[in-house]
Structure formats: C-alpha cells, structure tokens
GUNU-767476 format. One line per field, with one value per residue: x, z negated, y negated of N, C-alpha, C in turn; residue in three letters; chain; residue number from 1. Coordinates in steps of 0.1 Angstrom, whole numbers, plus 5000, padded with zeros to 4 digits. Atoms other than C-alpha are relative to their C-alpha. Example, Ala and Ser with C-alpha at 12.3 -4.5 7.8 and 13.67 -1.06 7.14 Angstrom:
# residues 2
n_x <- [5009	4991]
n_z <- [5000	5000]
n_y <- [5012	5011]
ca_x <- [5123	5137]
ca_z <- [4922	4929]
ca_y <- [5045	5011]
c_x <- [5009	4992]
c_z <- [5000	4992]
c_y <- [4988	4989]
r <- [ALA	SER]
c <- [A	A]
k <- [1	2]
END
This chain:
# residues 168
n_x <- [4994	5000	4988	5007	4991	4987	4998	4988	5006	5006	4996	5001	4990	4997	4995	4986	4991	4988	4990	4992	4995	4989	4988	4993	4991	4990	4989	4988	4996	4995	4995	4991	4990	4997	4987	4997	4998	4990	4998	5013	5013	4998	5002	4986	5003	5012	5015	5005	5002	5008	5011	5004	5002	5018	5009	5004	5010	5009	5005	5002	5011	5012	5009	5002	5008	4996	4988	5009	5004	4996	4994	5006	5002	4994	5001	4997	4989	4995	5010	4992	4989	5003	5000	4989	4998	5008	5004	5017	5005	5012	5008	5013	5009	5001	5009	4990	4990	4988	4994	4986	4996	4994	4984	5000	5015	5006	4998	4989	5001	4996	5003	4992	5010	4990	5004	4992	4995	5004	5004	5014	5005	4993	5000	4984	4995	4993	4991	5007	5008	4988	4989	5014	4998	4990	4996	5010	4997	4982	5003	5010	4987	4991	4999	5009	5017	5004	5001	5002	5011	4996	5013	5006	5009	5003	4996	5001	5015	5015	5004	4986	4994	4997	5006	4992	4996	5009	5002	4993]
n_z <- [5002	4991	5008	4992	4988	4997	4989	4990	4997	4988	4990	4988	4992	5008	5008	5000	4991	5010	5005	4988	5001	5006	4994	4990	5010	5008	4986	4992	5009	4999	4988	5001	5008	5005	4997	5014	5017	5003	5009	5008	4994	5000	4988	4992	4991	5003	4999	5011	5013	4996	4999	5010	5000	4993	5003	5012	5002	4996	5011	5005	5000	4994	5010	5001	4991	4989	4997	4990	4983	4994	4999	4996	5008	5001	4987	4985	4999	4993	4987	4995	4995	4996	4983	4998	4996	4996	5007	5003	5014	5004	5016	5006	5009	5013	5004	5011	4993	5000	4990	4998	4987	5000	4992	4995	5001	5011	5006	5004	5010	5012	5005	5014	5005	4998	4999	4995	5007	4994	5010	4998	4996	4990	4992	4992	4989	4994	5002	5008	4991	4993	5013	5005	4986	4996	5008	4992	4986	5003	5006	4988	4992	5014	5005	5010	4992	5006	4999	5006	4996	5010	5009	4996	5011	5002	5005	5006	5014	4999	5008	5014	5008	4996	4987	4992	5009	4999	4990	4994]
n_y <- [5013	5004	5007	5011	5002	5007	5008	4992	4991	5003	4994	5007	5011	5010	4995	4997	5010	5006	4987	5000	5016	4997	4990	5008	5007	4987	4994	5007	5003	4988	5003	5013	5001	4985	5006	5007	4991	4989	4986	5002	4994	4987	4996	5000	5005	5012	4996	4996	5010	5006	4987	4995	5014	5003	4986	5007	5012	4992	4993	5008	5009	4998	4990	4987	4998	5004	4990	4990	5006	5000	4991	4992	4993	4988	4990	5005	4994	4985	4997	5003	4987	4988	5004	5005	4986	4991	4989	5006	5007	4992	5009	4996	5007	4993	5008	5013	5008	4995	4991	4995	4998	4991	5003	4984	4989	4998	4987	4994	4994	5010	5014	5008	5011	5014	5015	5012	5012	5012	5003	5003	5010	4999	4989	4995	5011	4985	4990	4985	4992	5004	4992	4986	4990	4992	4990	4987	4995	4993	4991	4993	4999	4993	4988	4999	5003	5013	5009	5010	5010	5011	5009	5011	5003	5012	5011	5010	5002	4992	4993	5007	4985	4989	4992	4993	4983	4989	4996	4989]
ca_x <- [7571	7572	7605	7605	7629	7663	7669	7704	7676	7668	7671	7658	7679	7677	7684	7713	7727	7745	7763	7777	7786	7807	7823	7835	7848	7865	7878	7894	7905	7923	7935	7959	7970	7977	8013	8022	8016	8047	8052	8019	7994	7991	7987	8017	8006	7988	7962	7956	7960	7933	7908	7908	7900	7868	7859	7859	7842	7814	7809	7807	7781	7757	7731	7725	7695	7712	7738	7714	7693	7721	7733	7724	7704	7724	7701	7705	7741	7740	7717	7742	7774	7754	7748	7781	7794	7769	7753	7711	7703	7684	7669	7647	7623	7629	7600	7602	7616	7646	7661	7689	7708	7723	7762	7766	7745	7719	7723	7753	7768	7778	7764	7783	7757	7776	7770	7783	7789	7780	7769	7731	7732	7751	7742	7769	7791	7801	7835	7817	7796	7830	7849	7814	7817	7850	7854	7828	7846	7881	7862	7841	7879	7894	7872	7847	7808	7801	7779	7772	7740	7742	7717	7700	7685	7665	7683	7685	7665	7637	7641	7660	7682	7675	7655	7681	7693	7653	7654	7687]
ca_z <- [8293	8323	8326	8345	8378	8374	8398	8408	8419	8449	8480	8504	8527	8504	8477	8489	8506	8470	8463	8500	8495	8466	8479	8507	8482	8466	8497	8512	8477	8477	8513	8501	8470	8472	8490	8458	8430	8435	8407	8391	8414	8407	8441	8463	8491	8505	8520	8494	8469	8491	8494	8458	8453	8474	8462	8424	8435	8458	8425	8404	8420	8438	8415	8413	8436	8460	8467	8477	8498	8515	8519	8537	8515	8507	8532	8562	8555	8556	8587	8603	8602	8606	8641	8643	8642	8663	8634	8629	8594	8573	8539	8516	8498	8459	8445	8425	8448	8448	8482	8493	8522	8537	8549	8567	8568	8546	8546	8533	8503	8480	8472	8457	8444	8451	8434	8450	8420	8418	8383	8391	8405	8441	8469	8487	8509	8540	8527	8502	8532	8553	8523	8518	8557	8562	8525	8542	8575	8556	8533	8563	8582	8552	8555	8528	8535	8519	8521	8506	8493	8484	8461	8472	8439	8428	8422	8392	8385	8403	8384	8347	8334	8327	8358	8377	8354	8357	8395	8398]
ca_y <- [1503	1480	1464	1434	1423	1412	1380	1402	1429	1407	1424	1400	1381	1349	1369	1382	1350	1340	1376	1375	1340	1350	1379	1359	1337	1364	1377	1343	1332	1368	1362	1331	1339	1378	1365	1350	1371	1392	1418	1409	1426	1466	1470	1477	1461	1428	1446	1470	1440	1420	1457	1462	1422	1425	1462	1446	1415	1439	1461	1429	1411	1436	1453	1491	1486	1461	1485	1511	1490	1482	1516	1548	1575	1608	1626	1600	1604	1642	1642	1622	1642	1673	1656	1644	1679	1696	1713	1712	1694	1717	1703	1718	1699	1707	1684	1655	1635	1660	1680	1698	1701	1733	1729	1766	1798	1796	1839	1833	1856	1832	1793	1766	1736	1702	1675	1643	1620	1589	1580	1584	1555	1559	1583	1603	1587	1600	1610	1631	1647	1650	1666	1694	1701	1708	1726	1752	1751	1761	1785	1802	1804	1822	1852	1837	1840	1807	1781	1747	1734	1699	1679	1647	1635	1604	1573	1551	1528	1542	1570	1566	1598	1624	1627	1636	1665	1678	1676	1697]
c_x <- [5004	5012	5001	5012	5009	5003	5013	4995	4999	5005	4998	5014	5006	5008	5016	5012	5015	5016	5007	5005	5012	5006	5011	5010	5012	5014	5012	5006	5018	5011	5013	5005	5006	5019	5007	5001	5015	4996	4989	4988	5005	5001	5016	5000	4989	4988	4993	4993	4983	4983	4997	4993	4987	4996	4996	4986	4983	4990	4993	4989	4986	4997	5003	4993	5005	5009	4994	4992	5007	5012	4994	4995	5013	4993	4999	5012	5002	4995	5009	5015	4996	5001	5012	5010	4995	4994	4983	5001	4992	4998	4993	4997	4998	4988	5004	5007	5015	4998	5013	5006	5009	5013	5004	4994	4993	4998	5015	5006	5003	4998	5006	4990	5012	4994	5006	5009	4993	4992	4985	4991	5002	4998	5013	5003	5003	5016	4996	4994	5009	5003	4989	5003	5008	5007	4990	5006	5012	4996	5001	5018	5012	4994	4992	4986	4995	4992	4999	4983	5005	4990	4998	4989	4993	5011	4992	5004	4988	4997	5010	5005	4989	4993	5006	5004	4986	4999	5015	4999]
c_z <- [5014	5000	5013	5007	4995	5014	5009	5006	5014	5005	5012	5005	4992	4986	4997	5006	4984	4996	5011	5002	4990	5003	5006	4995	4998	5010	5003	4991	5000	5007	4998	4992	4995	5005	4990	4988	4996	4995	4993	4998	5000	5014	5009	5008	5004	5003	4991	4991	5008	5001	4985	4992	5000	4991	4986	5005	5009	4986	4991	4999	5005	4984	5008	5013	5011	5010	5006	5009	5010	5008	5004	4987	5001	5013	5015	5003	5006	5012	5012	5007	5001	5012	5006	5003	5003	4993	4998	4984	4999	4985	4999	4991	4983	4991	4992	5007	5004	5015	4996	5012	4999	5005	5002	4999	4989	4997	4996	4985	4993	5006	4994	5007	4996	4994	5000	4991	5005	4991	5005	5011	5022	5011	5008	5007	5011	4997	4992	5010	5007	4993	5006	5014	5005	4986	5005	5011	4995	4993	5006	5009	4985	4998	4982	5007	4991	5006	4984	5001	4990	4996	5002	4987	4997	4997	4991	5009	5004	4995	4989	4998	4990	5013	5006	4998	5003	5014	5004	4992]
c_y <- [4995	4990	4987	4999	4993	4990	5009	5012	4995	5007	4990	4993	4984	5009	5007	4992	4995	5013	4996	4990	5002	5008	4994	4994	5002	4998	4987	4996	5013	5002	4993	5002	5015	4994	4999	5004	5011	5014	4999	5008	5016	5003	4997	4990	4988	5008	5009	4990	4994	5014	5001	4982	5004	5011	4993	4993	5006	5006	4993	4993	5009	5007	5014	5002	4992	5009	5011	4998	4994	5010	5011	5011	5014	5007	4993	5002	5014	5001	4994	5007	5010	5001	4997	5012	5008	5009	4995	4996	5014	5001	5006	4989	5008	4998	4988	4992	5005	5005	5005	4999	5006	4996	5015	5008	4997	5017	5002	5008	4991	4982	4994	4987	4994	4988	4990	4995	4987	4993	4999	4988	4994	5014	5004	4991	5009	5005	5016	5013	5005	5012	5015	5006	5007	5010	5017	5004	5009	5012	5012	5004	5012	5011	4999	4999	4988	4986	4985	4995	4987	4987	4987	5001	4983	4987	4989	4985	4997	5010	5000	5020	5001	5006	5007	5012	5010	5007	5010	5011]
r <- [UNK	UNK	UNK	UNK	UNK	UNK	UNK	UNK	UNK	UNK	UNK	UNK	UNK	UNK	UNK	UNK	UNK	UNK	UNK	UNK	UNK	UNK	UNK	UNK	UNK	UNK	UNK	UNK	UNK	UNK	UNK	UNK	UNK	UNK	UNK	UNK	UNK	UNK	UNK	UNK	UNK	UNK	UNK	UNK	UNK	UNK	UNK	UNK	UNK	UNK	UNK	UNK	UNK	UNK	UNK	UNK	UNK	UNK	UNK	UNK	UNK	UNK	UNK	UNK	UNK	UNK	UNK	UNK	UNK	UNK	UNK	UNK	UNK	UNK	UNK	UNK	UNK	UNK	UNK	UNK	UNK	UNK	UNK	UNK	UNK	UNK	UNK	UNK	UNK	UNK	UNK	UNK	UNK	UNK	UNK	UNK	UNK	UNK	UNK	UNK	UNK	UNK	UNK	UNK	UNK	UNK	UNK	UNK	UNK	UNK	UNK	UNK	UNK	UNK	UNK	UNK	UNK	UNK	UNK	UNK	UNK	UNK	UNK	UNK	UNK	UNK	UNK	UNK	UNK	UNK	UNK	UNK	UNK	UNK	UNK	UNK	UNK	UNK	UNK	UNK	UNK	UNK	UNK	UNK	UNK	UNK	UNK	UNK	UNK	UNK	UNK	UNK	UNK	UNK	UNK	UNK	UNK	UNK	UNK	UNK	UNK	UNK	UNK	UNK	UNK	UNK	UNK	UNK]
c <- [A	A	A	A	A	A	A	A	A	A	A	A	A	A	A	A	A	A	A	A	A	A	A	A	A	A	A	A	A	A	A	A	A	A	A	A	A	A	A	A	A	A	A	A	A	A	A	A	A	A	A	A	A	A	A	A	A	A	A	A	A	A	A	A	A	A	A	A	A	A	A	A	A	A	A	A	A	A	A	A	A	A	A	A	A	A	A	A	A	A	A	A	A	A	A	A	A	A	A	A	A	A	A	A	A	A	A	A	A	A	A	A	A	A	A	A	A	A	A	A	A	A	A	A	A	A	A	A	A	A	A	A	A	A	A	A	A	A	A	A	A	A	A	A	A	A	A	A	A	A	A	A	A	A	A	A	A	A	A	A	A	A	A	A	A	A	A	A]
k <- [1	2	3	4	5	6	7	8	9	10	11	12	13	14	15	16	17	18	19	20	21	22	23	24	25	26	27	28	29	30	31	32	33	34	35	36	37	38	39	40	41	42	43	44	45	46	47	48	49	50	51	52	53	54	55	56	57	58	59	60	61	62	63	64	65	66	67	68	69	70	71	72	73	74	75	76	77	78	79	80	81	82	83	84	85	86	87	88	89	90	91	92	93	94	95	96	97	98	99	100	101	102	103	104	105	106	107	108	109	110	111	112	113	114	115	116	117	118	119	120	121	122	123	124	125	126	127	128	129	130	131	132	133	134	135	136	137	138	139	140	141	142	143	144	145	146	147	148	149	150	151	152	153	154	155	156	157	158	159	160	161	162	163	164	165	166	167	168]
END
C-alpha cells in the first residue's frame, strides 16, 4: 500500500519556510508575554517558560521526517563523540538497515544493549551518546569489564513498526 506525501512532509527549503516562520512566531509571541503570566505558567522561570514554549511549538509543527532531516543520524552522532573523546568509532553492520556501535572493548566480559529511545521515530541525541560514554567510563573505573553496544535502528516512516523490533 503506497501511502501518499503529507504537505507537513516537505523537507525542502520552501517547504520548511512556513514551520520556521511559526516557530518564530511562537518564540517572539512567548518572549512578551511569558513576563505576565505570573502563577499561570508551570514553569518556574522566564526562560524555562519561553524553552518549553518553542520546544512545544518545534514538536507541534515539524513532521516525523522533518525532524530527522534536520537532524544528525544516531551513527553520525555516535561517530562524533567517539572523536570527541579520542576513541575510534567501531560499528557493525547488523543488516536490514540496522548497526551497532561499540562504546568500550568489544573483548569485554559483559554487554549491555542500549536502546536510546525515541519512539521509533527519533535518533539518539547526543545527550543519550554522552550519558552511554561516560556510563562505560564509570562502570570500566569501578572494576567492571563492560562495554556498551548501542543500536542504530531504522527510522519511522521509512520503515513502519515492527521493523525496528526485527532489526534489534
């Protein structure tokens, strides 16, 4: 079944001129009347109040697939901080469009399989990659032989669930 394009699919530059136009919106709207709300707004703080504003109004308007074309994959992320803390990247290819990526010895005695999160639809971020490096570095410092492999899987809605379940 061939499902047809969603206009909020665009990715192009036109396509994305209206979302970013509302955000903005959002944001300066946000800007002027977060002051004002007092005891209203959950948020402690203006800037918080004005961060959780935009983060809504970001969530709101991009698509699934905007959001990932304008975002690094899971394995440019990890290839990133691996370089970032002097460590070589080292990915296996699982098939299926799946990998992994190692975070410490791969001869190490014990494996813990990470999966980010990110409703199917969201690749790691680098906090998530951050978090995986230094839960290996504190492990590995503790007198544990542990590494981390952590799963780079397809993204919806290039690929629909259960895919993701077959590739891990």
């Amino acid at each position: 079944m061939a499902t047809q394009k969603k206009e909020s699919d665009d990715v192009s530059i036109l396509g994305l001129l209206p979302v970013f136009l509302k955000i903005t919106l959002a944001l300066d709207y946000r800007l002027l009347i977060s002051p004002f709300r007092g005891t209203k707004s959950k948020a402690r703080t203006y800037r918080r109040d004005v961060s959780y504003a935009t983060l809504r109004s970001i969530l709101s308007n991009l698509s699934a697939l905007q959001g990932q074309r304008l975002t690094p994959s899971t394995t440019q992320i990890y290839e990133r901080i691996a370089r970032a803390r002097n460590t070589t990247p080292t990915s296996i290819d699982l098939g299926a469009g799946a990998s992994a990526h190692w975070i410490g010895p791969r001869s190490a005695k014990h494996v813990l399989l990470y999966f980010h999160g990110g409703g199917y639809i969201a690749a790691a971020s680098p906090g998530h990659m951050k978090y995986q490096f230094d839960l290996q570095r504190a492990l590995s410092r503790s007198d544990c032989d542990v590494a981390i492999l952590s799963l780079s899987y397809t993204l919806a809605p290039g690929a629909t669930y259960p895919t993701q379940l077959a590739q891990a």
